[in-house]
N, C-alpha and C positions, 0 to 999 in steps of 0.2 A: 199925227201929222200926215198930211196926204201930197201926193204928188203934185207939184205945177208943171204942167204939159211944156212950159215953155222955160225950163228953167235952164240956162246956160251951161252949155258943156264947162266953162270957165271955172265953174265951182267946182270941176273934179281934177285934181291933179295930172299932168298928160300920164302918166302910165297907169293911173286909174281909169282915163278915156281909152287907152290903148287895150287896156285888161276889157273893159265892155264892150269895146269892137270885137272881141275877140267872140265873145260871149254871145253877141247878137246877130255875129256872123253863123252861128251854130255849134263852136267847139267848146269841146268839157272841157272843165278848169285843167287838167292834164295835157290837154292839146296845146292851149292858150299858154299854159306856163312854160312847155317847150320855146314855141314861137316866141315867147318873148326870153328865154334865156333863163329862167325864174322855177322856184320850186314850187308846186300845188298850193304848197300852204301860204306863199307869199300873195299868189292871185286869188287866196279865198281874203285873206284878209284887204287886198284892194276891192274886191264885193263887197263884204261887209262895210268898211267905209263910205261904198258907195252907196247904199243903203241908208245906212245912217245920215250921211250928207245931206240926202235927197227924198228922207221920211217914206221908205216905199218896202215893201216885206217880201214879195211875192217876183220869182222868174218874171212873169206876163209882166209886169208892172215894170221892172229893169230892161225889160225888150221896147216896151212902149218910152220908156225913158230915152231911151238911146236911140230910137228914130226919131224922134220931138229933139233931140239935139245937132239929130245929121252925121249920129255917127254910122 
């Protein structure tokens, strides 16, 4: 499954949006799960759903995701 450029922030849960903002802003899952209050492993596995959500394997590919949504 490949990525659609144009697919709806909507499809991710808001703290799965918020964990990719984090992400796309530059910080390690470490940084991001501070900021958000949350343990490393809670913000890997909001990745991993997001991934799966949105059929995409690859960083670049989750970075490209997250600007095509405006986050």
């Amino acid at each position: 499954m490949s990525l659609t450029l144009t697919a709806p922030a909507t499809a991710l849960a808001p703290r799965e949006q918020e964990a990719l903002r984090y992400i796309a802003a530059g910080c390690t899952y470490v940084q991001a799960a501070r900021s958000m209050g949350l343990s490393r492993h809670t913000v890997d596995a909001y990745l991993r759903r997001i991934r799966a959500k949105l059929g995409i394997n690859t960083s670049a590919e989750m970075m490209r995701a997250a600007i095509s949504m405006g986050l």
